[in-house]
C-alpha positions as CSV (number, residue, x, y, z in Angstrom):
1,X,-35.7,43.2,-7.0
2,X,-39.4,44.8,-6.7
3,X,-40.7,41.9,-8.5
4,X,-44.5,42.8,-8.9
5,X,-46.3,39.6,-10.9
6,X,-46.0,37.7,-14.1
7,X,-48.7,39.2,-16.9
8,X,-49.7,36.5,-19.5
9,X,-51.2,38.7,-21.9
10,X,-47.9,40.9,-22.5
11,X,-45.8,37.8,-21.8
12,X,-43.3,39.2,-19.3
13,X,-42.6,39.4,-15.7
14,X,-43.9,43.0,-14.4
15,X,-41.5,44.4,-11.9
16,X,-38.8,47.5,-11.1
17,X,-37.7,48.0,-15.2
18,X,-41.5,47.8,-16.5
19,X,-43.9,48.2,-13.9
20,X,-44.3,52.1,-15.0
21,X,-45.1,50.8,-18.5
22,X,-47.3,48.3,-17.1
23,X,-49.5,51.1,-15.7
24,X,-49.4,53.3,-18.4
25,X,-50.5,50.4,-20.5
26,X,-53.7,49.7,-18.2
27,X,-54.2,53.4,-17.9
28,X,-54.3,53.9,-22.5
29,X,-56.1,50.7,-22.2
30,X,-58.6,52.1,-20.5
31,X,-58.7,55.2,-22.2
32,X,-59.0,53.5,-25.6
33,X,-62.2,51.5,-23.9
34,X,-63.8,54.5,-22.7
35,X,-63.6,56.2,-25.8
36,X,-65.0,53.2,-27.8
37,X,-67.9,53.0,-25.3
38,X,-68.4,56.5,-25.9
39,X,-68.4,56.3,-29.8
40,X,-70.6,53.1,-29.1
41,X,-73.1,55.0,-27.0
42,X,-73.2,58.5,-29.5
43,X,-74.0,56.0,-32.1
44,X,-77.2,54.9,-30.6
45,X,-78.2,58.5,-29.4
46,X,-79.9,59.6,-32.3
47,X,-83.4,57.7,-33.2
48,X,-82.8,58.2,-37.1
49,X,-79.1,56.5,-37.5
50,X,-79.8,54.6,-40.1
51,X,-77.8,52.0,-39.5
52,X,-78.4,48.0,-40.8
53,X,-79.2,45.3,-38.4
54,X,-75.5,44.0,-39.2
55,X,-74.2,47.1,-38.3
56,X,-76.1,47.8,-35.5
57,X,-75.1,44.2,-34.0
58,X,-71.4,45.2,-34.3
59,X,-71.9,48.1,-32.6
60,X,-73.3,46.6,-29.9
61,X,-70.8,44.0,-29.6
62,X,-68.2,47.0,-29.6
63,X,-69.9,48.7,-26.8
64,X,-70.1,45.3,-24.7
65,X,-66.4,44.1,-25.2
66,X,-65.0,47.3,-24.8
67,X,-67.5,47.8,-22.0
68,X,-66.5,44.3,-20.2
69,X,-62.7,45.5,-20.4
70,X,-62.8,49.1,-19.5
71,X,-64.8,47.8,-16.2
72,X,-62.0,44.9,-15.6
73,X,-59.4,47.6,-15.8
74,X,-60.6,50.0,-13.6
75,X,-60.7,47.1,-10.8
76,X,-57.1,46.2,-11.8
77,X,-56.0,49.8,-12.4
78,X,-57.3,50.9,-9.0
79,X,-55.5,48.2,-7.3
80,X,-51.8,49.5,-9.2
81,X,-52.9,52.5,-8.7
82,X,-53.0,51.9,-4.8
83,X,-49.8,50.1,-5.1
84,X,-47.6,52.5,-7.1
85,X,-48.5,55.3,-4.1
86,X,-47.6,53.1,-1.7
87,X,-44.9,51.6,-3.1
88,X,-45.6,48.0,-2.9
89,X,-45.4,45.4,-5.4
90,X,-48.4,42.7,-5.5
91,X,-46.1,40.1,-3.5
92,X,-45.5,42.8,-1.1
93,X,-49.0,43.3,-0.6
94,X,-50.3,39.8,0.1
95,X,-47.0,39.3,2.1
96,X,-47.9,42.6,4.6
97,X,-51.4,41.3,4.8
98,X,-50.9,38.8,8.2
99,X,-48.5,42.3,9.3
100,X,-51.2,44.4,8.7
101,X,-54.1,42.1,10.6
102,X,-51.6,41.6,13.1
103,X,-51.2,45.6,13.7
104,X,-54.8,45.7,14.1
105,X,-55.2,43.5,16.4
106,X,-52.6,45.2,18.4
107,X,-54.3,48.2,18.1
108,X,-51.5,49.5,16.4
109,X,-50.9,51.6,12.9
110,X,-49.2,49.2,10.6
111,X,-47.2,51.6,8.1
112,X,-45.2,50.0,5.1
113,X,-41.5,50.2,5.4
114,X,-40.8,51.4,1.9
115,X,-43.2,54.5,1.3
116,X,-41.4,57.2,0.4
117,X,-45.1,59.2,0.9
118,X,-47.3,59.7,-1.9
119,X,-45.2,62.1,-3.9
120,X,-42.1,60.2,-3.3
121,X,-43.5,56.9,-4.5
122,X,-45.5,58.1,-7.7
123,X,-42.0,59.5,-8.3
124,X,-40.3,55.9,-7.3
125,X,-42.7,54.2,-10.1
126,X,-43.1,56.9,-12.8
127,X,-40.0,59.2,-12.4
128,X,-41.2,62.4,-12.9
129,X,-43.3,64.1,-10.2
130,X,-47.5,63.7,-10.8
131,X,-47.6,67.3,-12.0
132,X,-45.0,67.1,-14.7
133,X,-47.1,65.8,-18.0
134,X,-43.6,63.9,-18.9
135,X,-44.8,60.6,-17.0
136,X,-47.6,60.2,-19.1
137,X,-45.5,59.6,-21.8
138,X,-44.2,56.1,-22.3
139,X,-40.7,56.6,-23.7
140,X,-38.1,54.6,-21.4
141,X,-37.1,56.5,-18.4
142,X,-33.3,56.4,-17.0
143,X,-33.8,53.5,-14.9
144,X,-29.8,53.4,-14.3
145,X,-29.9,56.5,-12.9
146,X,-32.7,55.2,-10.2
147,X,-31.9,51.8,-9.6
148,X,-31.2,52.7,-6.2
149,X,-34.2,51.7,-4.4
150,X,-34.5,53.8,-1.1
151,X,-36.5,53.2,1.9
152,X,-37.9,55.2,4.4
153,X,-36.8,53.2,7.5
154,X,-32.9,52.0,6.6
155,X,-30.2,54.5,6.2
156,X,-28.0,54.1,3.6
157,X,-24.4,55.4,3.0
């Protein structure tokens, strides 16, 4: 049921209950880096810090760390990113990859079976709609209420 992946740093399979968490996670992450870098990089600005050679060297390692991970995030963030709005899960993905090459070859549009569109499937993953502030939050959503999963191409009663 909209398995995504197994993450080894949080220890838990990523999927249908957490995946929005998952996000947000990578998306504070990265927001936490960013402002590190930034702190990082203001600190160095000025010619007359004052700072030691111990502290400087901390600084520095700072900056690279969170530098390294805010870079690694943005790879894997931009890849859930493209999955949330179009409603795939990473198994999904490398599983519609021969469909997809074979719909090339064909000369033919390959569409995924499950996108709801982009407004529908940021809604599928976060459950509240891209302009409501709310999904930024990371308080638990009513997944009960959506643990129907719809799909574009099958009618259901």
């Amino acid at each position: 049921l909209k398995m995504d992946h197994h993450c080894p740093w949080m220890n838990n399979c990523v999927g249908a209950g957490n995946y929005r968490h998952f996000c947000l996670f990578m998306f504070f992450l990265a927001q936490s880096c960013g402002f590190v870098v930034a702190i990082c990089f203001l600190a160095f600005d000025d010619e007359g810090t004052g700072l030691e050679p111990d502290e400087q060297s901390c600084i520095v390692a700072s900056f690279l760390i969170s530098f390294s991970i805010l870079i690694s995030l943005c790879f894997l963030g931009g890849f859930h990113a493209y999955l949330a709005v179009s409603n795939q899960t990473t198994i999904e993905f490398y599983g519609n990859i021969h469909a997809r090459r074979m719909a090339r070859k064909n000369n033919q549009r390959w569409v995924n079976p499950y996108s709801l569109g982009l407004a529908g499937n940021f809604l599928e993953v976060f459950k509240f709609p891209f302009w409501n502030p709310r999904w930024l939050f990371p308080w638990r959503a009513l997944f009960a209420a959506r643990c129907r999963l719809p799909s574009a191409g099958v009618v259901r009663d």
